[in-house]
C-alpha positions in Angstrom: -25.9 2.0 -6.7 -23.6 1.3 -3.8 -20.2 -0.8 -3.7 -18.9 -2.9 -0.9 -15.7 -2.3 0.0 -13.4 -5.1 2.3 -9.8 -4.3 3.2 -8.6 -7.5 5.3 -5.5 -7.4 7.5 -3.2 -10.0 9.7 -5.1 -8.6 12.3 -8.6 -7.1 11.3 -11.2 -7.0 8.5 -12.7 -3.5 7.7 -15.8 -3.0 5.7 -17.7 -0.2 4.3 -20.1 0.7 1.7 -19.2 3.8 -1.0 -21.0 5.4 -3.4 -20.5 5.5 -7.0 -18.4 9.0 -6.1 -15.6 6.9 -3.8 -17.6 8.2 -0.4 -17.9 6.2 2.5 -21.5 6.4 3.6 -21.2 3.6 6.3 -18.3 1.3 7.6 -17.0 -1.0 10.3 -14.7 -3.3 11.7 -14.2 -7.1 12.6 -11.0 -9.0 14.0 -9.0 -11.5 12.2 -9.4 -14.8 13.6 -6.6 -16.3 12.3 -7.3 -19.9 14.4 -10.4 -20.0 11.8 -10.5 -22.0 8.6 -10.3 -19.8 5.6 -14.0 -20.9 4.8 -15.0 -19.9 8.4 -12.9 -16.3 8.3 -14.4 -15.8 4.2 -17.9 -16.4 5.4 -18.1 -14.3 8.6 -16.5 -11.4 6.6 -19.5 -12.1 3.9 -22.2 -11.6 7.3 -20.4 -9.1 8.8 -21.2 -6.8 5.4 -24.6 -8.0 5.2 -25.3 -7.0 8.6 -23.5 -3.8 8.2 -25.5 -3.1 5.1 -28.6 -3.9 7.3 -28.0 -1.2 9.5 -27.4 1.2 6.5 -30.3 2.9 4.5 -29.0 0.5 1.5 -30.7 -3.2 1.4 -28.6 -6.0 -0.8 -30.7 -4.5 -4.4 -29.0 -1.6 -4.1 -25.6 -3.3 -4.5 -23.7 -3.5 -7.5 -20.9 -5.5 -6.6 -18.3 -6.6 -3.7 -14.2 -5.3 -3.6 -11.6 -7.1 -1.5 -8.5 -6.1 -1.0 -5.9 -8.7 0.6 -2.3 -8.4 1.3 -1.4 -11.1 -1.1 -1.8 -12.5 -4.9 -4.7 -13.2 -6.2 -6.4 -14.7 -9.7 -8.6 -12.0 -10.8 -10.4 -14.4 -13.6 -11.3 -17.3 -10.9 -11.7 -15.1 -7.5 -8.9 -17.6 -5.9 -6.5 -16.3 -3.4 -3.1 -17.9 -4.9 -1.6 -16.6 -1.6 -2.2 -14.3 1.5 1.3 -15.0 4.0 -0.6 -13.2 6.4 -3.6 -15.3 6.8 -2.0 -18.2 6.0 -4.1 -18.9 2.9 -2.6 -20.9 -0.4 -4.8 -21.2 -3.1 -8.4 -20.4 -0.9 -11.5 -19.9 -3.0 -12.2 -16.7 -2.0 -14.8 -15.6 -4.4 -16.7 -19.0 -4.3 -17.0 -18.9 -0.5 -18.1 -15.4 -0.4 -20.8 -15.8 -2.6 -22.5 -18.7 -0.6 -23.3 -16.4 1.5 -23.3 -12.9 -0.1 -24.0 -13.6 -3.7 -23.0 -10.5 -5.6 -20.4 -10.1 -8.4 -17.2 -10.4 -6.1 -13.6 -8.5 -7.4 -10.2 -9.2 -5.4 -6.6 -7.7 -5.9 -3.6 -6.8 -3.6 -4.2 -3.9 -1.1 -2.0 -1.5 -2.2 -3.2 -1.6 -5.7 -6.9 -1.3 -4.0 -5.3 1.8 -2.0 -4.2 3.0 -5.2 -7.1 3.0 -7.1 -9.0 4.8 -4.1 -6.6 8.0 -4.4 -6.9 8.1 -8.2 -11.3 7.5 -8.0 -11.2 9.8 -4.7 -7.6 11.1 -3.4 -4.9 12.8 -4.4 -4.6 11.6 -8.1 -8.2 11.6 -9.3 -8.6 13.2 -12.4 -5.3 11.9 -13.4 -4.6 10.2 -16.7 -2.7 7.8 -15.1 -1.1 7.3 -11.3 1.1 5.1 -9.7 0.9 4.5 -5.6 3.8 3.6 -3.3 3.2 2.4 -0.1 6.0 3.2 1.8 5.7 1.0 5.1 7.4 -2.3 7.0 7.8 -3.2 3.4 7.0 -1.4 -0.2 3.8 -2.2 -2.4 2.5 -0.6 -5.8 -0.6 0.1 -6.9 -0.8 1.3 -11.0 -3.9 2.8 -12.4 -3.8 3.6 -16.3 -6.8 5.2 -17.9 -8.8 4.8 -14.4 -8.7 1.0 -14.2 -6.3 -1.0 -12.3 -3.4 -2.4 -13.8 -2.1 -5.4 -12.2 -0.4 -7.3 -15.2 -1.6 -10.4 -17.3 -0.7 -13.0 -14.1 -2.0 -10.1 -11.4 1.4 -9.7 -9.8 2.5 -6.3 -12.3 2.4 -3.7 -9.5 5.2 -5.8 -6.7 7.1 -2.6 -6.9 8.9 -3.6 -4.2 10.4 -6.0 -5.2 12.3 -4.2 -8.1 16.1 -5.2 -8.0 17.3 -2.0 -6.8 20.7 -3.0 -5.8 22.6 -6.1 -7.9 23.9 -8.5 -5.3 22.2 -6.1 -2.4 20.5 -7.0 0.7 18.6 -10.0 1.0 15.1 -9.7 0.6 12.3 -11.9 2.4 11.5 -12.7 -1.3 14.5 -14.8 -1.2 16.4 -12.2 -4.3 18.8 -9.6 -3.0 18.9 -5.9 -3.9 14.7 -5.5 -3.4 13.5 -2.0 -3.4 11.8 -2.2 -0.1 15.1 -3.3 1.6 15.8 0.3 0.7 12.7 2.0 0.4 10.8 1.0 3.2 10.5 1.6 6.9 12.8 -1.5 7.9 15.5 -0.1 5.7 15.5 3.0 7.8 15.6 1.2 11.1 18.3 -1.2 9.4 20.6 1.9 8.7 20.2 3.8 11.9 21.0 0.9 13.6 24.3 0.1 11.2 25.6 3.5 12.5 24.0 4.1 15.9 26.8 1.6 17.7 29.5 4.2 16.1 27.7 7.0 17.4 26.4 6.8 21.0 26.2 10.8 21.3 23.4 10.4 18.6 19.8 12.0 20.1 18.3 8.8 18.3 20.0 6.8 21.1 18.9 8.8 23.9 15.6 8.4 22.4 15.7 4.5 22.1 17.2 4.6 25.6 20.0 3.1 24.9 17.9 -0.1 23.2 18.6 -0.5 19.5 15.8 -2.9 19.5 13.6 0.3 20.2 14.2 2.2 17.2 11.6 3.4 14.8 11.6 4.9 11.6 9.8 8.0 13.2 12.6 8.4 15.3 14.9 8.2 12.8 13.1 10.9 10.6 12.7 13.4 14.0 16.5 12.8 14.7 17.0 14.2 10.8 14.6 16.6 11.2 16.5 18.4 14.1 20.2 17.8 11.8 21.2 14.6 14.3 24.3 13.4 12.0 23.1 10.2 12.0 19.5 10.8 11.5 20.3 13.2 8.5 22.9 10.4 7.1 20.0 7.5 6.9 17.6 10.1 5.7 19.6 11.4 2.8 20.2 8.1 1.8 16.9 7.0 1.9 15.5 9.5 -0.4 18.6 9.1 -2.7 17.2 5.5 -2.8 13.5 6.4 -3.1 14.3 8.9 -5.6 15.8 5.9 -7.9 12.8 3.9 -7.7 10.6 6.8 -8.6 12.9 7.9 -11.7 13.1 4.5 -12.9 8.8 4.6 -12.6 9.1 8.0 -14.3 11.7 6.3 -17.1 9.4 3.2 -18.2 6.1 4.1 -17.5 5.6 8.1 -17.6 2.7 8.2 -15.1 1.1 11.8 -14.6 0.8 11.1 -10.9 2.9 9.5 -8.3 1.5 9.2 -5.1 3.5 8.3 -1.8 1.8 6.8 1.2 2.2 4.4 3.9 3.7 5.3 7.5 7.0 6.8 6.2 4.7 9.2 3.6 4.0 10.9 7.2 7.0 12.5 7.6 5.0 15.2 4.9 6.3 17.9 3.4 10.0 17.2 5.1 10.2 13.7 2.8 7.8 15.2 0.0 10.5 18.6 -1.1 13.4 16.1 -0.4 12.2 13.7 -2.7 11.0 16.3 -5.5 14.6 17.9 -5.2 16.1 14.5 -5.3 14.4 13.1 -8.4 14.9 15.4 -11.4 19.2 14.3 -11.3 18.0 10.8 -12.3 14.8 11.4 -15.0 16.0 10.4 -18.6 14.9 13.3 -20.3 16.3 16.3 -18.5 14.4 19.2 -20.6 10.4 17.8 -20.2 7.8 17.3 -17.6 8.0 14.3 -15.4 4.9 12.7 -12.7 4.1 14.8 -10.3 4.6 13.7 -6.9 1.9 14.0 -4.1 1.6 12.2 -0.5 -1.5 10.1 -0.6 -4.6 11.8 1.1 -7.0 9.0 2.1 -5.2 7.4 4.9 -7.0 3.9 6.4 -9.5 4.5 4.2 -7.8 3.9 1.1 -8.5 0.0 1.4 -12.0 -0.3 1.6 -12.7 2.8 -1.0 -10.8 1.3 -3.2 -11.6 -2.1 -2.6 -15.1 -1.2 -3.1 -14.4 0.7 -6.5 -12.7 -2.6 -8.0 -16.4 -3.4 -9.6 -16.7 0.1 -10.8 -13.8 0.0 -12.7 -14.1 -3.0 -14.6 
């Protein structure tokens, strides 16, 4: 049997069909048409699979069962996306449109959980008794796989790892709280503090690579800046790993995952964020004198969504 696999974005829709191993045998892509209805947008990504499946060696028999993942909440028991900000969908019937169309069993949950359970069925963590997967990007997102199925809490919003109070009375969040881990943790944070300190500091290499433009400056060049010992660069970055390292030992302290998995754009930064965040981690574990999670960067990359996505129906 075969699994279809649908990781949508603001701005496109990628498919692909895996086997029961977590390959991709066969995948594609669509754009988001966000001027579309939800019905319109749910149905064309229902034929796009079909046809994509009709140019694969696989016809509809062979398919066990369809995986979404969507960068939003949704209600695992009744398919219904409670809400997707992206798309602009509140309380769409996801599952009931797709299946007017493409009528197989049809699974749904939040894309970083999806991306999550793709590195523990085929990444970094499989094999793992239990993993949890941060996506370190514009914002943060959690993904928690216990005993190889995903764990997304009774109400399907247990993995918002960002949104941890990290800070009491901290930065605002877009949640509307203040203190959120990805106001820390997250790509924005980093631009947020390099450009705290950049107007201080105009001899800083991050400003000569901005060209002067504080609108211009990226996480990556925040990282390169620290990379090359730039005070400013190495300031944000030793912060934001004193940050990240918080979240992660608080992860280790309730939940004692084998596995923790890093990914998202920041996670590129590799082994210079990876041996910073191992050092950094240990001063804040509860229990000084045992083994904690071991901590990987995620392997699968863009292909996380739909391999996961897909496996949702496997791992039921």
């Amino acid at each position: 049997m075969v699994y279809i696999g649908i990781d949508v974005g603001g701005t496109g829709v990628k498919a692909g069909i895996v086997d029961e191993a977590g390959k991709i045998v066969s995948h594609g892509s669509m754009p988001t048409v966000l001027t579309d209805t939800p019905d319109k947008q749910i149905s064309d990504m229902a034929r796009f699979a079909l046809e994509l499946l009709e140019k694969s060696e696989y016809t509809l028999e062979d398919v066990a069962s369809v995986g979404v993942g969507v960068p939003g909440i949704a209600d695992q028991k009744t398919g219904e996306i409670i809400f997707c900000t992206n798309l602009g969908w509140h309380h769409v019937p996801f599952r009931q449109i797709f299946q007017r169309v493409l009528d197989k069993p049809v699974y749904i949950d939040n894309d970083a959980t999806v991306a999550g359970l793709a590195e523990a069925v085929a990444g970094v963590s499989a094999g793992a008794d239990s993993s949890v997967f941060i996506t370190l990007g514009t914002g943060v997102g959690g993904g928690i796989v216990l005993k190889g199925k995903v764990w997304s809490g009774f109400h399907g919003t247990g993995s918002e790892i960002g949104h941890m109070i990290l800070k009491m009375d901290g930065e605002p969040c877009t949640c509307g709280n203040r203190g959120c881990l990805e106001r820390y943790c997250s790509a924005t944070a980093i631009i947020r503090m390099a450009r705290e300190m950049l107007p201080d500091n105009p001899d800083s290499s991050i400003m000569t690579t901005c060209g002067g433009d504080l609108s211009k400056v990226n996480a990556r060049m925040v990282i390169d800046a620290a990379r090359t010992g730039d005070p400013v660069g190495e300031s944000v970055f030793r912060r934001y790993v004193y940050y990240l390292s918080q979240a992660i030992s608080n992860i280790c302290n309730f939940l004692d995952p084998e596995v923790i998995v890093l990914g998202g754009g920041v996670s590129n930064a590799g082994a210079f964020l990876l041996d910073a965040v191992r050092k950094e981690v240990p001063k804040y574990c509860l229990f000084k004198d045992m083994e904690y999670a071991r901590i990987e960067l995620a392997k699968l990359g863009a292909d996380a969504g739909m391999i996961g996505a897909a496996m949702l129906g496997q791992r039921q």
